[in-house]
Residue frames as a rotation matrix with the C-alpha (Angstrom) as fourth column:
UNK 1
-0.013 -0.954 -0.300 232.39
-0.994 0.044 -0.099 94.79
0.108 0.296 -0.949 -72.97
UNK 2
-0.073 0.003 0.997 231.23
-0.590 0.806 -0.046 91.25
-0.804 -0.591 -0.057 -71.45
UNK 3
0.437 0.834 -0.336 230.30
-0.337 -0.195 -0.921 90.52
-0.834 0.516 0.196 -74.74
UNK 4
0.443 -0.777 -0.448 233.50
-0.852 -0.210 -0.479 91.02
0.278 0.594 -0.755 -77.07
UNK 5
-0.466 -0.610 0.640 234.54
-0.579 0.758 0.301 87.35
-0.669 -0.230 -0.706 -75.44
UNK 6
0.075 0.632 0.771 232.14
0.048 0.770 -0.636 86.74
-0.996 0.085 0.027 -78.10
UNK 7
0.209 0.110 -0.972 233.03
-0.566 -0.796 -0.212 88.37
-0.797 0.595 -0.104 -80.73
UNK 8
0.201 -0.053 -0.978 234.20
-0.873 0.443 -0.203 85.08
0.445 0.895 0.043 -83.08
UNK 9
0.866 0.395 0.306 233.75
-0.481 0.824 0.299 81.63
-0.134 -0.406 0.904 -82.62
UNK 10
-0.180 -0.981 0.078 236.79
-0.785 0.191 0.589 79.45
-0.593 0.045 -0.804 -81.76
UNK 11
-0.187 -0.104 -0.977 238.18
-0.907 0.401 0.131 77.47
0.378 0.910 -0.170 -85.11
UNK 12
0.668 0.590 0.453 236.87
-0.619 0.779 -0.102 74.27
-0.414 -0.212 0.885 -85.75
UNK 13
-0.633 -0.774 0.003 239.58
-0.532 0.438 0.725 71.54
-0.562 0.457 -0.689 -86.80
UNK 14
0.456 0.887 -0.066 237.84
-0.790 0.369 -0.490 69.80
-0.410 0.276 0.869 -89.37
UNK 15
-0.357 -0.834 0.420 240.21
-0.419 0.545 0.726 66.17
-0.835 0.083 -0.544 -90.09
UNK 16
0.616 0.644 -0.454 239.69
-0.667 0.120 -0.735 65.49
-0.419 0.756 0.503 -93.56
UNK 17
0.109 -0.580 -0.808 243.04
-0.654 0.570 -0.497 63.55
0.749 0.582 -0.317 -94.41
UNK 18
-0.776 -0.617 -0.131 244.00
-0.320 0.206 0.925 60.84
-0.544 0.760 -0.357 -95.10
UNK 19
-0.068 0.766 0.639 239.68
0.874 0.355 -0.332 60.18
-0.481 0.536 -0.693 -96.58
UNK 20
0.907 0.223 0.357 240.07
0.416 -0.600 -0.683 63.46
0.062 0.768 -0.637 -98.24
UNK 21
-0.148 -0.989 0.019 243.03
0.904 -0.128 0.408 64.74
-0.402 0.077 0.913 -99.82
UNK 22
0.697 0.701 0.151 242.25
0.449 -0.261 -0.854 68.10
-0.560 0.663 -0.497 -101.45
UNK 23
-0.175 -0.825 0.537 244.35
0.982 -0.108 0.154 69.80
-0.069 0.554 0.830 -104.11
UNK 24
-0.776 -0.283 -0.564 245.23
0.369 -0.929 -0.040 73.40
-0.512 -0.239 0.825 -104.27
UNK 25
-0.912 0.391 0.126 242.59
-0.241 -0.758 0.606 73.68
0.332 0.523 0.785 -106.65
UNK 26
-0.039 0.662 -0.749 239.66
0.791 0.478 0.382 71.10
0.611 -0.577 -0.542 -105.08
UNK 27
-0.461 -0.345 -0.818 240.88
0.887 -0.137 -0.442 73.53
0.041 -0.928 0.369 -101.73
UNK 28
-0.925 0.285 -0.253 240.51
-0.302 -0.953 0.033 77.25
-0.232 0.107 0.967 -103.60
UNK 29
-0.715 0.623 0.319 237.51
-0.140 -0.573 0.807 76.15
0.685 0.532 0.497 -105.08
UNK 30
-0.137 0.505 -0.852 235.59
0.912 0.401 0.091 74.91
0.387 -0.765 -0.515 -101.68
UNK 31
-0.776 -0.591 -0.221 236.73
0.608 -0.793 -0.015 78.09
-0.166 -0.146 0.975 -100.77
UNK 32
-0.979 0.133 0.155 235.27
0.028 -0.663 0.748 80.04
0.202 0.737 0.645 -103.23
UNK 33
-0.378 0.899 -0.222 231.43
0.181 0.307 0.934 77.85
0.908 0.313 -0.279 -102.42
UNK 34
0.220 0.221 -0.950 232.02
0.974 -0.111 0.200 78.79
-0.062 -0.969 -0.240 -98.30
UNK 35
-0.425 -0.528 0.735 232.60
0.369 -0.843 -0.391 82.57
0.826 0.105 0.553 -98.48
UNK 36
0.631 0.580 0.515 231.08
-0.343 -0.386 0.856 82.96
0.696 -0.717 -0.045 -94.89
UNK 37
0.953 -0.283 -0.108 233.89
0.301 0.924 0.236 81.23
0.033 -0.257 0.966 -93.98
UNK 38
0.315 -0.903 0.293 237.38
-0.909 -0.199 0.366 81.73
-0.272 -0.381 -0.883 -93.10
UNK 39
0.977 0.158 -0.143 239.11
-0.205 0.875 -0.438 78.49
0.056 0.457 0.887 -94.43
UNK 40
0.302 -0.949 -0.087 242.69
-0.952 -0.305 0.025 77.36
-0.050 0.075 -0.996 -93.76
UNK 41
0.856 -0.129 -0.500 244.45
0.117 0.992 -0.055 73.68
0.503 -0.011 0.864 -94.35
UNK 42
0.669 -0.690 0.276 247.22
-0.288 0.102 0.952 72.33
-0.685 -0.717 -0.130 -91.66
UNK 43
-0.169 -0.752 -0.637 250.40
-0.972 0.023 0.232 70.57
-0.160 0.658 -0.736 -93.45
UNK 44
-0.792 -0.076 0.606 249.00
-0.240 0.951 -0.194 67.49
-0.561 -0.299 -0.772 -92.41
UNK 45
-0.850 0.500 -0.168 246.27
-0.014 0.297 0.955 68.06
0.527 0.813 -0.246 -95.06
UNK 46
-0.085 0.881 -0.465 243.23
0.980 -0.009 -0.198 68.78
-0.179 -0.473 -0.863 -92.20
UNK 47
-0.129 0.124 0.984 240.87
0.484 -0.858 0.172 71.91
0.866 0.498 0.051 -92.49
UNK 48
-0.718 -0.228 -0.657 241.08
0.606 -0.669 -0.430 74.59
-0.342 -0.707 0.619 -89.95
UNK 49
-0.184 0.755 0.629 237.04
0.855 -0.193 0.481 76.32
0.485 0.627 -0.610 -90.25
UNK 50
-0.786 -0.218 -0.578 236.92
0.462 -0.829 -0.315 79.85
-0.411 -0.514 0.753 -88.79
UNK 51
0.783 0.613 0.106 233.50
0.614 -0.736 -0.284 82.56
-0.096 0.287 -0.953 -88.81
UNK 52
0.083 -0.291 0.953 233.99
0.212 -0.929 -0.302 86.33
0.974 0.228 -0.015 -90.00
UNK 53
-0.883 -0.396 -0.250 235.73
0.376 -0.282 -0.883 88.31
0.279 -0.874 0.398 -87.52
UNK 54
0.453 0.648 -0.612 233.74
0.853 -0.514 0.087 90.87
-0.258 -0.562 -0.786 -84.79
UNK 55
0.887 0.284 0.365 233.51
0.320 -0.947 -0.040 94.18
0.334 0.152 -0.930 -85.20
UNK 56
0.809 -0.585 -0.056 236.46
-0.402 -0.620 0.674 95.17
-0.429 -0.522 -0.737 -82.80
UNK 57
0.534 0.089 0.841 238.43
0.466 0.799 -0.380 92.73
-0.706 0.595 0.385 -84.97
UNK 58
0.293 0.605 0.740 237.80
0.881 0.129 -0.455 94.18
-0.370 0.786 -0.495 -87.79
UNK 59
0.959 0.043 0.282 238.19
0.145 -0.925 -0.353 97.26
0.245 0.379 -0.892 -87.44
UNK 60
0.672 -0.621 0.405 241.59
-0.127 0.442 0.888 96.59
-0.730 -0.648 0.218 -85.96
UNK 61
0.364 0.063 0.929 242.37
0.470 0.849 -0.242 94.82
-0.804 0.525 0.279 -88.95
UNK 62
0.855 0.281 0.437 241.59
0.513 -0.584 -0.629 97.65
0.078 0.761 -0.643 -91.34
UNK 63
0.804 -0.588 -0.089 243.75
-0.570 -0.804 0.169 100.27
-0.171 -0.085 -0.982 -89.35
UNK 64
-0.054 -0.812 0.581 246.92
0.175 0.565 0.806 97.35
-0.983 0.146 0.112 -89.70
UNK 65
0.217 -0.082 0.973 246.11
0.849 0.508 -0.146 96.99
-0.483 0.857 0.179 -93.54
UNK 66
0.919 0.216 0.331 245.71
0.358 -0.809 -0.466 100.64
0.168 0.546 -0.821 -94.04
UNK 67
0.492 -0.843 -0.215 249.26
-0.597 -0.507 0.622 102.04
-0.634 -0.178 -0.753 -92.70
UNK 68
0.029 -0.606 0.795 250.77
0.436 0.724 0.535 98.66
-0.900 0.331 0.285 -94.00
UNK 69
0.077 -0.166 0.983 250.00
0.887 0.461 0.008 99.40
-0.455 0.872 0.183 -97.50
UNK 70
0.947 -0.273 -0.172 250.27
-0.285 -0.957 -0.053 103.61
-0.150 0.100 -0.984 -97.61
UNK 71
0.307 -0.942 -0.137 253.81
-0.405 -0.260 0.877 102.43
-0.861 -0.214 -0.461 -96.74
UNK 72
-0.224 -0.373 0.901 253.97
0.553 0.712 0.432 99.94
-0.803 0.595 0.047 -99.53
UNK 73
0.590 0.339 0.733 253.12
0.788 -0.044 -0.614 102.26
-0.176 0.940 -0.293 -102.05
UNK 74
0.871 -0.489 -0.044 255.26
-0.487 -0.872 0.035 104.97
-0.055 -0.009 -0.998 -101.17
UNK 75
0.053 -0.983 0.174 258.30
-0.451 0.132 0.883 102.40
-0.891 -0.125 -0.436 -100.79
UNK 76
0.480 0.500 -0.721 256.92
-0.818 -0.042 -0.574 100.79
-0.317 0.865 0.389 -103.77
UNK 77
-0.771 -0.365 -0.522 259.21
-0.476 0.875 0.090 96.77
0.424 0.318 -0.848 -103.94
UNK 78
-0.992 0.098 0.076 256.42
0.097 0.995 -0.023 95.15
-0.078 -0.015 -0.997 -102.89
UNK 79
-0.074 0.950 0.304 252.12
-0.409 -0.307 0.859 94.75
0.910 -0.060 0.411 -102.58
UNK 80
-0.899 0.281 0.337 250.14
-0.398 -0.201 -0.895 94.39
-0.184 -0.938 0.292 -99.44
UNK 81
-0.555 0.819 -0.146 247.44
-0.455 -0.152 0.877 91.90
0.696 0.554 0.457 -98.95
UNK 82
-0.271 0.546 0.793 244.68
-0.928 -0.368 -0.064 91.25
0.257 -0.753 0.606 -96.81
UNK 83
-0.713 -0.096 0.694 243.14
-0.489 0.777 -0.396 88.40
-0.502 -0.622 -0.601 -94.53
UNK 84
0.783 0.550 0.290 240.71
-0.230 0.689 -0.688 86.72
-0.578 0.472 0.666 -97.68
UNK 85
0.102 -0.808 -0.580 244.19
-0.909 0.161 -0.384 85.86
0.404 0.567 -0.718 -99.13
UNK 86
0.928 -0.152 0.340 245.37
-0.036 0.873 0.487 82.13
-0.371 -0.464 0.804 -99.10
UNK 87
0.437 -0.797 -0.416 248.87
-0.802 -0.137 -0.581 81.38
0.406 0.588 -0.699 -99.62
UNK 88
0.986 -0.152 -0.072 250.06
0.124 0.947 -0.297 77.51
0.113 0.284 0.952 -100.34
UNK 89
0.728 -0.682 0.070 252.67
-0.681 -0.706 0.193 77.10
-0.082 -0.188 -0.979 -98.35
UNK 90
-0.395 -0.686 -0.611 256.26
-0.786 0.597 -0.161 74.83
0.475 0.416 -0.775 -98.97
UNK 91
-0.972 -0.157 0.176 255.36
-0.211 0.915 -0.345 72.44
-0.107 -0.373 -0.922 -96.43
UNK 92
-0.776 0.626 -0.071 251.96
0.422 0.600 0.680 71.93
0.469 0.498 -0.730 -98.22
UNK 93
-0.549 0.170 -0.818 249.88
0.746 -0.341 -0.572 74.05
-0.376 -0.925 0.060 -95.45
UNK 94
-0.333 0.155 0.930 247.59
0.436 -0.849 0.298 77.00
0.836 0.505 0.215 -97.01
UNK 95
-0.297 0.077 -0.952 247.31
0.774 -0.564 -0.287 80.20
-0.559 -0.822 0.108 -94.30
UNK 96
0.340 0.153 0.928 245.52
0.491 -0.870 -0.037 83.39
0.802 0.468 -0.371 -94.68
UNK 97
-0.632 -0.641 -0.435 247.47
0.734 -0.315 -0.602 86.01
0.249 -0.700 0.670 -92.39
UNK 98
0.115 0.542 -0.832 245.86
0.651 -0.674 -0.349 89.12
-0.750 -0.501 -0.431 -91.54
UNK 99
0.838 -0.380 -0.392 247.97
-0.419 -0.908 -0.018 91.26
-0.350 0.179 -0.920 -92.94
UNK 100
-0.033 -0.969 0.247 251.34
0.713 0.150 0.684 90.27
-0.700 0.198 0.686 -95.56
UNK 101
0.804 -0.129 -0.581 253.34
-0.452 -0.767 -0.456 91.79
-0.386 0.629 -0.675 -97.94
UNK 102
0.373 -0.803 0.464 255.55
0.445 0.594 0.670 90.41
-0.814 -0.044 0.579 -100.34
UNK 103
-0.518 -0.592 -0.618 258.37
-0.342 -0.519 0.783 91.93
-0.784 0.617 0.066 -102.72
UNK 104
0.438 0.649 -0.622 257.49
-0.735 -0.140 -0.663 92.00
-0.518 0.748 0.416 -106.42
UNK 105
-0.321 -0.926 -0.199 260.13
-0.946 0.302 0.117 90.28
-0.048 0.225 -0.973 -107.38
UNK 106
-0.827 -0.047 0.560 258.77
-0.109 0.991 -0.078 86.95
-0.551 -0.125 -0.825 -106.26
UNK 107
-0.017 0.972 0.234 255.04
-0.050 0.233 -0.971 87.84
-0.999 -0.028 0.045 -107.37
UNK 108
0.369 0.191 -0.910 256.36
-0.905 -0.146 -0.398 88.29
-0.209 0.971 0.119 -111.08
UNK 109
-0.825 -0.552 -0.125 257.93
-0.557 0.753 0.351 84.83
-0.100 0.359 -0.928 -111.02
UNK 110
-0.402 0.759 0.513 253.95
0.003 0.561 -0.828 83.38
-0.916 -0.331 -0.228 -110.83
UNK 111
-0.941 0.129 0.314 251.80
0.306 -0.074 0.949 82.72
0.145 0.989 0.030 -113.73
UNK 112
-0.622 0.764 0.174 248.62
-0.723 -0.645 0.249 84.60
0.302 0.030 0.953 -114.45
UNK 113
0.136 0.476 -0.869 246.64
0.509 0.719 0.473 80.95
0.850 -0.507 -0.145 -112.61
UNK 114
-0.051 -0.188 -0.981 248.45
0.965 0.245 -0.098 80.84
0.259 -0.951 0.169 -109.92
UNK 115
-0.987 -0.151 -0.050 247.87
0.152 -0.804 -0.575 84.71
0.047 -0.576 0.816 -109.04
UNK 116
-0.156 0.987 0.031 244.09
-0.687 -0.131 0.715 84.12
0.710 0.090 0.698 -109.28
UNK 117
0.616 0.648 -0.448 243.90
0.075 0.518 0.852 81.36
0.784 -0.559 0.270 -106.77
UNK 118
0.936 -0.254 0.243 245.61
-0.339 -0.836 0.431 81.11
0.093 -0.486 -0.869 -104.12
UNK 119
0.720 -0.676 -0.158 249.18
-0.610 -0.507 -0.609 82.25
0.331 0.535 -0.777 -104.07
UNK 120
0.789 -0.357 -0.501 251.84
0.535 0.800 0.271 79.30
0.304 -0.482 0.822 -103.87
UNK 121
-0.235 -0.960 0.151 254.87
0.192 -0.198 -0.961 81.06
0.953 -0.197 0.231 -101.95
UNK 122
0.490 0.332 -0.806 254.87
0.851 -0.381 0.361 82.33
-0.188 -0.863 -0.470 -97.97
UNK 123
0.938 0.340 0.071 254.76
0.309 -0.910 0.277 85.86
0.159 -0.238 -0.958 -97.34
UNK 124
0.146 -0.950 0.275 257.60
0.257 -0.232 -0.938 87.74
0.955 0.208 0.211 -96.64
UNK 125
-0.778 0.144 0.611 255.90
-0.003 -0.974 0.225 89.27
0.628 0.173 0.759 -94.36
UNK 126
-0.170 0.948 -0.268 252.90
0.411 0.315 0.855 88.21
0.896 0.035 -0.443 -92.26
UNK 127
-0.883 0.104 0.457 251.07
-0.469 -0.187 -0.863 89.78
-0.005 -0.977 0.214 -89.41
UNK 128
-0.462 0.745 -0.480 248.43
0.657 0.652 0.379 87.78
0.595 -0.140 -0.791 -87.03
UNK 129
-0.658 0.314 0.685 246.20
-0.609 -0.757 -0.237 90.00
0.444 -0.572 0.689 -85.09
UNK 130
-0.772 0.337 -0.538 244.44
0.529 0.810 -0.252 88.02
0.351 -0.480 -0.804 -81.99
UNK 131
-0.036 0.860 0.509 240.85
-0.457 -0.467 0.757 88.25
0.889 -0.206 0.410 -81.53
UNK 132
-0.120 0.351 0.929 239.23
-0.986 -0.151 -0.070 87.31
0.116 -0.924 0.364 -77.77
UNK 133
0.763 0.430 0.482 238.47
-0.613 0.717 0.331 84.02
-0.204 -0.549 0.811 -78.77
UNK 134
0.650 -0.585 -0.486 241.81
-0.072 0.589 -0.805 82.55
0.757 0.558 0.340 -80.51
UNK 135
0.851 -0.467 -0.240 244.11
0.416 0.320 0.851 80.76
-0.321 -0.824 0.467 -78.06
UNK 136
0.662 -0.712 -0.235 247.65
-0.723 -0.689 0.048 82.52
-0.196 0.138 -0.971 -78.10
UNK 137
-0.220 -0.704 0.675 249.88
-0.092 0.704 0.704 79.05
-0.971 0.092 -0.220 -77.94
UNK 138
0.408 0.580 0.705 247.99
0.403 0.579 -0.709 78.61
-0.819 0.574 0.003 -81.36
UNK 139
0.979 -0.191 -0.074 248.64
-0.192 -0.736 -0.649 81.93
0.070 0.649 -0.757 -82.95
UNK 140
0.176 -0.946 0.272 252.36
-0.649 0.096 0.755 81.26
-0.740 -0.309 -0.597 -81.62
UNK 141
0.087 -0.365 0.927 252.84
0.459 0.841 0.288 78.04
-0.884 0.400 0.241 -83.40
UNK 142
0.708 0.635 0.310 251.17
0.485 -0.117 -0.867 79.69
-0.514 0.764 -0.391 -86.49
UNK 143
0.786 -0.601 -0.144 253.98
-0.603 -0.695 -0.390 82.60
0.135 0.393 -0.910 -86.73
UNK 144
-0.196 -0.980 0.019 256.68
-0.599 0.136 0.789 79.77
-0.776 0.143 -0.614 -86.45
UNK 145
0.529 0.282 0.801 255.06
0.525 0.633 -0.569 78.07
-0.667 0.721 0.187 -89.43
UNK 146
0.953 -0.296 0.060 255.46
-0.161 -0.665 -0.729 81.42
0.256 0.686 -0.682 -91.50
UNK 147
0.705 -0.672 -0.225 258.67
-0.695 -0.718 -0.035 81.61
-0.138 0.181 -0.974 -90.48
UNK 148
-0.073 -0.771 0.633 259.85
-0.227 0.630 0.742 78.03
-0.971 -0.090 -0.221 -90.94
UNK 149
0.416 0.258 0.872 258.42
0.866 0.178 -0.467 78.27
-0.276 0.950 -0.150 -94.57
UNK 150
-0.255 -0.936 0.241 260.55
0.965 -0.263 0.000 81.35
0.063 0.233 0.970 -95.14
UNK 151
0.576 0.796 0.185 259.12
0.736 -0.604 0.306 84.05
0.355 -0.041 -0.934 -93.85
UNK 152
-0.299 -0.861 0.411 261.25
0.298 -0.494 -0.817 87.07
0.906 -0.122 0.405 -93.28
UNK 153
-0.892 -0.004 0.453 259.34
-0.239 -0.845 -0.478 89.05
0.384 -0.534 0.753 -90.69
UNK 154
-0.072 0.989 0.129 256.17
0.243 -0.108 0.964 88.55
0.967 0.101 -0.233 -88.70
UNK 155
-0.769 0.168 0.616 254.52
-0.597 -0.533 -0.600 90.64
0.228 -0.829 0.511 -85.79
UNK 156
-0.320 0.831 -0.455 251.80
0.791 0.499 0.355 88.48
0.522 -0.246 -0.817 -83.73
UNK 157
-0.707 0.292 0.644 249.84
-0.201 -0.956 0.213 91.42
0.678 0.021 0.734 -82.60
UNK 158
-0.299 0.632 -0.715 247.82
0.558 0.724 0.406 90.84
0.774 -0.278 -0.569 -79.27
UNK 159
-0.229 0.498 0.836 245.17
-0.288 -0.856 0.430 93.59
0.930 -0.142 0.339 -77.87
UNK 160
0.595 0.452 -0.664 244.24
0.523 0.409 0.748 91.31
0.610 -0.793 0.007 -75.10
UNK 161
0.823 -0.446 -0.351 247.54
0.517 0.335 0.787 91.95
-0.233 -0.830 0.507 -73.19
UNK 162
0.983 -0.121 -0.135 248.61
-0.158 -0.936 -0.314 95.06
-0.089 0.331 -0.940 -75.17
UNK 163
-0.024 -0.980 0.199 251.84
-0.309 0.196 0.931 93.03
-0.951 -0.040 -0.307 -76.10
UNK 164
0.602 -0.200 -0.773 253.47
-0.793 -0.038 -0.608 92.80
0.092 0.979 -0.181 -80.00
UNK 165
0.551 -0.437 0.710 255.55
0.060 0.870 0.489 89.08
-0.832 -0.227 0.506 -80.64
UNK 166
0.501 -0.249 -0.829 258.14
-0.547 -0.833 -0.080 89.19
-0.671 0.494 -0.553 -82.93
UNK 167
0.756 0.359 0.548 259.21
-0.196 0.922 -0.334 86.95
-0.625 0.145 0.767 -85.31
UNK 168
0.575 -0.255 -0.777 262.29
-0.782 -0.450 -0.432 86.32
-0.240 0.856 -0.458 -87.52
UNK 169
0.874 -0.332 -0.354 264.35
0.149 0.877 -0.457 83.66
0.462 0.347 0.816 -89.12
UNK 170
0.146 -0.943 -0.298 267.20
0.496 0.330 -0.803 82.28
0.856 -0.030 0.516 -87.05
UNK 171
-0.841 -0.162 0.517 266.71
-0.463 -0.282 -0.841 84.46
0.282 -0.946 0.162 -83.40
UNK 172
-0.748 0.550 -0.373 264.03
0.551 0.201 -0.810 83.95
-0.370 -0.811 -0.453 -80.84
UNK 173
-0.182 0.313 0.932 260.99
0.510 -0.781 0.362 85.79
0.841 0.541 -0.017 -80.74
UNK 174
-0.980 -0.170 0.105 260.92
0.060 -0.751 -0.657 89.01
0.190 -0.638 0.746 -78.82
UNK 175
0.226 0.820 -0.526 257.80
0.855 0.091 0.510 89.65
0.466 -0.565 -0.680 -76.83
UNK 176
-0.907 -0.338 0.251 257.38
0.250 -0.912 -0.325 93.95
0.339 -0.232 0.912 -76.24
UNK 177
-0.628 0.570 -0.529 255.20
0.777 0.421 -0.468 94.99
-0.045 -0.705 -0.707 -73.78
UNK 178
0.301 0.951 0.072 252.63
0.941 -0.284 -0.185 97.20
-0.155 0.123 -0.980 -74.57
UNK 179
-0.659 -0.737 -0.152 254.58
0.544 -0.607 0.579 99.68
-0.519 0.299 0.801 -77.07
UNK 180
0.158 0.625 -0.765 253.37
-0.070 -0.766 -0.640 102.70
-0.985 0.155 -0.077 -78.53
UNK 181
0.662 -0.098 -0.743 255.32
-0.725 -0.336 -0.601 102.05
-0.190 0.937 -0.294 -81.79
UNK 182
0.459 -0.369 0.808 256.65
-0.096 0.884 0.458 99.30
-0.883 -0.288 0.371 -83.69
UNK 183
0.119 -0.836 -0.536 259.42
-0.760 -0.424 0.493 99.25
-0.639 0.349 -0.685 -86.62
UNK 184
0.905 0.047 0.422 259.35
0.115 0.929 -0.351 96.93
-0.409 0.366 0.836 -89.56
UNK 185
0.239 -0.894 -0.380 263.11
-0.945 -0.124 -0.303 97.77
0.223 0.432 -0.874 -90.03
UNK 186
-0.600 -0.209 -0.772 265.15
-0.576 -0.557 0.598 96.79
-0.555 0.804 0.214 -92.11
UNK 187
-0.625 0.351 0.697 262.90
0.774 0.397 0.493 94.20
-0.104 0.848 -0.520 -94.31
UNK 188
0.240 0.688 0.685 260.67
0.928 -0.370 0.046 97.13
0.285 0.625 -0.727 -94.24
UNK 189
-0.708 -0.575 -0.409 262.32
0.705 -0.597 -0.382 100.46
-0.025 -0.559 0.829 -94.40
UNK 190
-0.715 0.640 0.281 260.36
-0.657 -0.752 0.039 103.50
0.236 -0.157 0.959 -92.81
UNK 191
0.018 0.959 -0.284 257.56
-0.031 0.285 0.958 101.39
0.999 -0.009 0.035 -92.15
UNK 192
-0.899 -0.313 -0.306 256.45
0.214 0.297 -0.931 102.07
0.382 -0.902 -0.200 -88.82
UNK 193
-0.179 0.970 -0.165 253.11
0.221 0.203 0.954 101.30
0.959 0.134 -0.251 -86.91
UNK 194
-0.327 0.342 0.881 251.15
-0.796 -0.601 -0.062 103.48
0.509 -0.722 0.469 -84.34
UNK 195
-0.582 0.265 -0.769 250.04
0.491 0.868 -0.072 100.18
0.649 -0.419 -0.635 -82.08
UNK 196
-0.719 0.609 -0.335 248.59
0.210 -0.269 -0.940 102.59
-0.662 -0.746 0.066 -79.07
UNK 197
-0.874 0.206 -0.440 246.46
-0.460 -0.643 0.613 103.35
-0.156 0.738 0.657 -81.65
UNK 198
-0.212 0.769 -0.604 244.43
-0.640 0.358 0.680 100.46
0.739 0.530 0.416 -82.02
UNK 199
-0.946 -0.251 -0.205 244.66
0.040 0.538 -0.842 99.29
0.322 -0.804 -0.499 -78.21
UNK 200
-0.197 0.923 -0.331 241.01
0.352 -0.248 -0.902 100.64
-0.915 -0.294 -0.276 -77.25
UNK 201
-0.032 0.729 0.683 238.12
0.994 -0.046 0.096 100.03
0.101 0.683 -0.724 -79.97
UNK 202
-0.982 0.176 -0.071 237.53
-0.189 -0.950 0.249 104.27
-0.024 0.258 0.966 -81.33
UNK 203
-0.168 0.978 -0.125 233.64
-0.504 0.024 0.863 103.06
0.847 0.208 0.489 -81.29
């Protein structure tokens, strides 16, 4: 287990503005030339350089994406997408959550570009799942980005300390201590996620 404190190197700020500006497309297509990478830009226009998760991670990861999106097809207003997503947020910022989901509605206002690279709107939706090496004050800040760029809902998800942050526009966030189940009512009805589930690695 001594190990797993290794499991993913901590992000690298990488300060590229105000000698490099890049543009959403300059941004997707770096992107596209680092796929060993993780790749995110602050608002301030610096990169944010991140390795592939670890294994425990990962697999983590999966079980979140997999319930998320069963539910989304059975409720069937929105799509479910995973953590090689970027999405170009208002205040100029691109983030890849873990785990979002956003209503159709908004994804049919996009043009057939801008749903190939990556996607200018924030999530409805977004969940962060903390790995061993990612500082929590960070991930914090992160889920009040999403939600000062209009995010409806986000869960900061943290295995370390078997505790689930909650996010929403206009309250606090709630902090629940190692719950067995967690409720994306009402932006997501019926959706509801087994958490003991993915507290201890199954491998």
């Amino acid at each position: 287990m001594q190990s797993a404190v290794f499991e993913r190197s901590s992000p690298i700020l990488f300060r590229t503005y105000p000698v490099i500006n890049f543009s959403n497309k300059e941004l997707y297509d770096l992107c596209q030339i680092n796929k060993e990478l993780k790749i995110e830009k602050t608002s301030q226009g610096n990169l944010i350089i991140m390795s592939p998760a670890g294994g425990e991670t990962g697999w983590r990861n999966s079980e979140i994406i997999t319930a998320l999106n069963n539910w989304a097809k059975k409720d069937g207003s929105g799509i479910v997408f995973d953590s090689s997503t970027g999405f170009i947020l208002p205040d100029g910022s691109m983030r890849s959550p873990d785990a979002a989901w956003v209503r159709y509605e908004r994804l049919a206002m996009l043009t057939q570009e801008q749903k190939q690279r990556f996607l200018p709107l924030c999530p409805d939706f977004v969940i962060e799942l903390r790995s061993f090496s990612d500082r929590l004050d960070i991930l914090k800040e992160k889920m009040l980005e999403y939600i000062n760029n209009g995010a409806r809902l986000g869960w900061l998800i943290d295995p370390q300390n078997r505790q689930i942050y909650i996010y929403q526009a206009e309250t606090a966030p709630v902090c629940i201590d190692n719950p067995d189940i967690i409720s994306g009512q009402p932006l997501l009805p019926g959706f509801k996620f087994n958490v003991s589930e993915i507290w201890k690695p199954c491998f």
